[in-house]
C-alpha positions as CSV (number, residue, x, y, z in Angstrom):
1,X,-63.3,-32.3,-35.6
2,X,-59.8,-31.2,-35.4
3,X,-58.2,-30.2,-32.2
4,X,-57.2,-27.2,-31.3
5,X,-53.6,-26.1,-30.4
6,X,-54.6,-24.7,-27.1
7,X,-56.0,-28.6,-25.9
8,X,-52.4,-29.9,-27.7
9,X,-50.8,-27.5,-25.4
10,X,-53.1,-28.2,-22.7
11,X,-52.5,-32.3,-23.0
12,X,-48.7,-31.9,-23.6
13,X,-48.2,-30.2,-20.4
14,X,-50.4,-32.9,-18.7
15,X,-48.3,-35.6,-19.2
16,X,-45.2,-33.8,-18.8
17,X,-46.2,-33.0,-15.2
18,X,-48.1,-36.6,-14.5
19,X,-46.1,-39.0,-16.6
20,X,-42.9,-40.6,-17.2
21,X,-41.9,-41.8,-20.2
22,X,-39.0,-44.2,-21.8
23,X,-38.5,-45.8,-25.1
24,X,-39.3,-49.4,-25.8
25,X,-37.1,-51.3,-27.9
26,X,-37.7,-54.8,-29.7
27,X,-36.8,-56.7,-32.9
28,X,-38.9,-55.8,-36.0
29,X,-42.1,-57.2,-36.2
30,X,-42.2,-57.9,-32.7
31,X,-43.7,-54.5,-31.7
32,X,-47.3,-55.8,-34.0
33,X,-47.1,-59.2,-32.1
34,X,-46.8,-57.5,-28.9
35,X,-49.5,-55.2,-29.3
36,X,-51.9,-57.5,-30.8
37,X,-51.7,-59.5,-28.2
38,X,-52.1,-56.7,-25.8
39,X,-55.2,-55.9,-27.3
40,X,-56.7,-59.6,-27.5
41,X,-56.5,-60.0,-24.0
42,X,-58.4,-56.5,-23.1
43,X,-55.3,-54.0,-22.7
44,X,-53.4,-51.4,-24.0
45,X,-49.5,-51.5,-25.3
46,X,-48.8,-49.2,-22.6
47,X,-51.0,-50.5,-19.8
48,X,-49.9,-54.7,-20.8
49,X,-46.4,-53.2,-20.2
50,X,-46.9,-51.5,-17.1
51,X,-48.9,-54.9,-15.5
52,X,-45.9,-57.0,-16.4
53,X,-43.5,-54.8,-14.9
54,X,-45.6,-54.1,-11.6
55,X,-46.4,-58.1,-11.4
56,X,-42.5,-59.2,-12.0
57,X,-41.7,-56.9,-9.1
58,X,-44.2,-57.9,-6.7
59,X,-43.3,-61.5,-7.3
60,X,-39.3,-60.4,-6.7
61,X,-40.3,-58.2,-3.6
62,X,-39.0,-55.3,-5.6
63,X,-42.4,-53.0,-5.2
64,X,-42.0,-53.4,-1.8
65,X,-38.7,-52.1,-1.2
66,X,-39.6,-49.4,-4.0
67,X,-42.2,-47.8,-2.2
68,X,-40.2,-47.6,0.7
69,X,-37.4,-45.8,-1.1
70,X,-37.4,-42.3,-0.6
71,X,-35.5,-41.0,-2.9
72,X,-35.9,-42.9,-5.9
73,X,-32.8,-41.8,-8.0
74,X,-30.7,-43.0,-5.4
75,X,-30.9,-46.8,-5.4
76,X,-27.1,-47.5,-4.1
77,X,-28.4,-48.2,-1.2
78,X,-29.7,-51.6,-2.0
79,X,-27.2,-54.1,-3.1
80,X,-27.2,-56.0,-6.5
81,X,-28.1,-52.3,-8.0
């Protein structure tokens, strides 16, 4: 069943309004590695990603201090940034 352009529309302007997004870059051939692995342990590319990144910052302290940031495109604030 093919999708219809109005749910493409619909889905596009969902993530534009709940979602960030950046580009990933690795050495050739990792990319496969890195998602098969991803999926042997039960996760998604995306969502392995995001769990490394939340854990590594919890483990600095840095999700602390980034929820208490209100502004978050002003990070001068803090030193080392």
């Amino acid at each position: 069943m093919a999708i219809s352009k109005a749910q493409q529309k619909a889905t596009t302007k969902k993530k534009k309004e709940n979602y960030d997004t950046t580009v990933f870059r690795c050495k050739k051939g990792e990319l496969a590695k890195i998602k098969a692995y991803a999926e042997s342990i039960g996760k998604s590319f995306n969502g392995y990603l995001n769990d490394l990144i939340k854990e590594d910052m919890e483990k600095h302290s840095w999700f602390f201090l980034f929820g208490q940031i209100k502004n978050s495109d002003n990070l001068s604030e803090f030193k080392g940034i």
